[in-house]
N, C-alpha and C positions, 0 to 999 in steps of 0.2 A: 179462298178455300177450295180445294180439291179435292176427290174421291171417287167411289164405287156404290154403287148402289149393282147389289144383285138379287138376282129373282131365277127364281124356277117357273118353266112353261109350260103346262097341261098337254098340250095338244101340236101337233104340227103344223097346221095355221091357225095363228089368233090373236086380238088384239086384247094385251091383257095392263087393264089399268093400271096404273104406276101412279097415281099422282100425289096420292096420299104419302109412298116413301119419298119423293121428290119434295115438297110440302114440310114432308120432316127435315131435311137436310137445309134445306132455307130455313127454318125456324132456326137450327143448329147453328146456323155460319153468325145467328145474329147482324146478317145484312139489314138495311132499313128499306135501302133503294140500291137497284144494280141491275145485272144482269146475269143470269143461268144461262150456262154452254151443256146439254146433255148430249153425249155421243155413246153411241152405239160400236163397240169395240170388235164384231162380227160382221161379215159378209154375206149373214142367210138373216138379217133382224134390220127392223128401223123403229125408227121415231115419230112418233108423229102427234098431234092434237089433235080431237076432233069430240061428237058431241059423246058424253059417255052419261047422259041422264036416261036414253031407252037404249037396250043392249042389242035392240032389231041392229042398230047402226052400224055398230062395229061387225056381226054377225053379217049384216048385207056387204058392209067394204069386201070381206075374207069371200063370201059366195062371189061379188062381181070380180075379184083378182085369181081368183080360181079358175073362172071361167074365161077371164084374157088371156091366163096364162100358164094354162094347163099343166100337169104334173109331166105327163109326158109329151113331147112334144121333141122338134126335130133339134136338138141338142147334141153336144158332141164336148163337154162336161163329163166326165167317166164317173163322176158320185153321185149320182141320182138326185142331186140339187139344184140344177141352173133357173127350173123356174122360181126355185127362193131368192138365189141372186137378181133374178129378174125384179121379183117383188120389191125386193128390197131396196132396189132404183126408183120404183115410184113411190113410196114412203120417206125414204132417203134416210140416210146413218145418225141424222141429228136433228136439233131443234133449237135455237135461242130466244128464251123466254124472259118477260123483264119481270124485276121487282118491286115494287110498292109498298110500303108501311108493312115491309116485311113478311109481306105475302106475293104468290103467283099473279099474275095481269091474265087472269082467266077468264072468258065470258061465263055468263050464267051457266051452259049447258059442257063448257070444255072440260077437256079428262086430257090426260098427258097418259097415251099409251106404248107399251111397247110392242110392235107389229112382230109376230113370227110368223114365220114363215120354213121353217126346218127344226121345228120339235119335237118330239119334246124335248127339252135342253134346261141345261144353269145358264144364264146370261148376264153379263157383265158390263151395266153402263156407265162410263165414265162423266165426270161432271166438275165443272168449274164454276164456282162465283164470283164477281165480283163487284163490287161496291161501286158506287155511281161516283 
Protein backbone atom coordinates (compact mmCIF):
# COMPACT_ATOMS: atom_id res chain seq x y z
CA UNK A 1 0.00 0.00 0.00
CA UNK A 2 1.21 3.58 -0.80
CA UNK A 3 0.33 7.07 -0.16
CA UNK A 4 0.53 10.65 1.30
CA UNK A 5 -0.15 11.76 4.17
CA UNK A 6 -0.22 15.68 4.38
CA UNK A 7 -0.21 18.23 7.00
CA UNK A 8 0.07 21.88 7.52
CA UNK A 9 3.02 23.38 9.87
CA UNK A 10 2.45 26.32 12.31
CA UNK A 11 5.67 27.65 12.68
CA UNK A 12 9.17 27.64 10.97
CA UNK A 13 10.81 25.22 13.22
CA UNK A 14 9.10 22.54 14.73
CA UNK A 15 8.60 19.26 15.52
CA UNK A 16 5.07 18.56 14.80
CA UNK A 17 3.50 15.04 15.73
CA UNK A 18 2.37 12.82 13.13
CA UNK A 19 1.74 9.63 14.57
CA UNK A 20 -1.73 9.52 15.17
CA UNK A 21 -2.26 10.08 10.94
CA UNK A 22 0.65 7.58 10.36
CA UNK A 23 -1.29 5.10 12.95
CA UNK A 24 -4.32 5.68 10.82
CA UNK A 25 -2.89 4.60 7.48
CA UNK A 26 -1.57 1.11 9.14
CA UNK A 27 -4.84 0.58 10.60
CA UNK A 28 -6.08 1.32 6.69
CA UNK A 29 -3.55 -1.05 4.86
CA UNK A 30 -4.94 -3.83 7.22
CA UNK A 31 -1.29 -4.95 7.42
CA UNK A 32 -0.87 -7.49 10.45
CA UNK A 33 2.99 -7.62 10.49
CA UNK A 34 5.48 -5.59 7.88
CA UNK A 35 7.10 -2.65 7.64
CA UNK A 36 6.32 1.34 7.17
CA UNK A 37 8.81 3.26 4.61
CA UNK A 38 7.81 7.21 5.61
CA UNK A 39 9.64 9.85 3.32
CA UNK A 40 9.73 13.12 3.60
CA UNK A 41 9.33 14.49 -0.26
CA UNK A 42 11.13 18.15 0.70
CA UNK A 43 14.47 19.42 1.26
CA UNK A 44 13.75 21.93 4.21
CA UNK A 45 11.68 18.87 6.48
CA UNK A 46 12.57 15.29 8.05
CA UNK A 47 11.50 12.57 9.83
CA UNK A 48 12.25 11.44 12.84
CA UNK A 49 11.15 9.43 16.27
CA UNK A 50 11.74 10.57 19.40
CA UNK A 51 9.96 10.94 22.99
CA UNK A 52 6.75 13.03 22.27
CA UNK A 53 5.04 12.18 26.03
CA UNK A 54 6.66 16.00 27.54
CA UNK A 55 6.72 18.59 24.62
CA UNK A 56 10.02 20.34 26.66
CA UNK A 57 11.66 17.48 24.16
CA UNK A 58 10.76 18.25 20.88
CA UNK A 59 10.89 22.23 21.89
CA UNK A 60 14.61 21.63 23.29
CA UNK A 61 15.66 19.29 19.88
CA UNK A 62 14.32 22.88 17.65
CA UNK A 63 16.24 25.39 20.56
CA UNK A 64 19.58 23.05 20.33
CA UNK A 65 19.36 22.82 16.12
CA UNK A 66 18.78 26.51 16.25
CA UNK A 67 21.54 27.17 18.00
CA UNK A 68 24.13 24.75 15.91
CA UNK A 69 22.87 26.06 13.15
CA UNK A 70 21.91 29.43 12.90
CA UNK A 71 19.47 31.16 10.68
CA UNK A 72 22.07 33.18 9.33
CA UNK A 73 25.20 32.21 9.00
CA UNK A 74 28.02 32.04 6.21
CA UNK A 75 25.78 30.53 3.47
CA UNK A 76 25.80 31.17 -0.24
CA UNK A 77 22.20 29.42 -0.72
CA UNK A 78 20.34 32.73 -2.26
CA UNK A 79 16.83 31.58 -0.50
CA UNK A 80 17.24 32.25 3.00
CA UNK A 81 17.13 28.49 3.72
CA UNK A 82 20.32 26.51 3.93
CA UNK A 83 20.16 26.32 7.60
CA UNK A 84 16.75 24.20 6.92
CA UNK A 85 18.57 22.16 4.61
CA UNK A 86 21.18 21.72 7.17
CA UNK A 87 18.68 20.60 9.70
CA UNK A 88 17.18 18.49 7.71
CA UNK A 89 20.49 16.32 7.39
CA UNK A 90 20.61 15.74 10.85
CA UNK A 91 16.86 14.57 11.19
CA UNK A 92 17.23 13.01 7.79
CA UNK A 93 14.14 12.57 4.98
CA UNK A 94 12.85 9.29 6.40
CA UNK A 95 12.24 6.60 8.77
CA UNK A 96 11.46 2.72 8.73
CA UNK A 97 9.17 1.57 11.16
CA UNK A 98 8.10 -2.07 11.81
CA UNK A 99 4.65 -3.46 12.19
CA UNK A 100 3.20 -5.76 14.73
CA UNK A 101 -0.54 -7.03 15.35
CA UNK A 102 -1.20 -4.27 13.34
CA UNK A 103 0.19 -1.55 15.00
CA UNK A 104 3.51 0.75 15.22
CA UNK A 105 6.71 -0.98 17.15
CA UNK A 106 6.78 2.14 19.37
CA UNK A 107 8.26 2.54 22.79
CA UNK A 108 6.14 3.76 25.58
CA UNK A 109 7.19 7.46 25.13
CA UNK A 110 7.87 7.54 20.95
CA UNK A 111 5.94 9.92 18.71
CA UNK A 112 6.62 9.74 14.93
CA UNK A 113 7.31 13.52 14.05
CA UNK A 114 7.64 15.63 11.36
CA UNK A 115 10.70 18.10 11.78
CA UNK A 116 10.37 21.53 10.15
CA UNK A 117 12.52 23.36 9.72
CA UNK A 118 11.19 26.26 6.74
CA UNK A 119 7.56 26.96 7.81
CA UNK A 120 5.16 27.44 7.72
CA UNK A 121 4.27 25.15 5.00
CA UNK A 122 1.73 22.15 3.56
CA UNK A 123 3.89 19.17 3.64
CA UNK A 124 3.79 16.16 1.80
CA UNK A 125 4.97 12.68 3.28
CA UNK A 126 5.06 9.79 1.35
CA UNK A 127 4.64 6.30 2.64
CA UNK A 128 4.82 2.65 1.80
CA UNK A 129 3.78 -0.56 3.56
CA UNK A 130 4.43 -3.61 3.28
CA UNK A 131 3.47 -6.89 4.76
CA UNK A 132 6.12 -9.19 6.29
Amino acid sequence: MNGRIEVRTEEREQLLDITRAVTDEVKKSGVRDGVLYLWSVHTTCGITVNEGADPDVARDIVAVLRRLVPRDGDYRHAEGNSDSHLKTLVTGPGQTLLIEAGALVLGTWQKVFLAEWDGPRSRSIAYRILPA
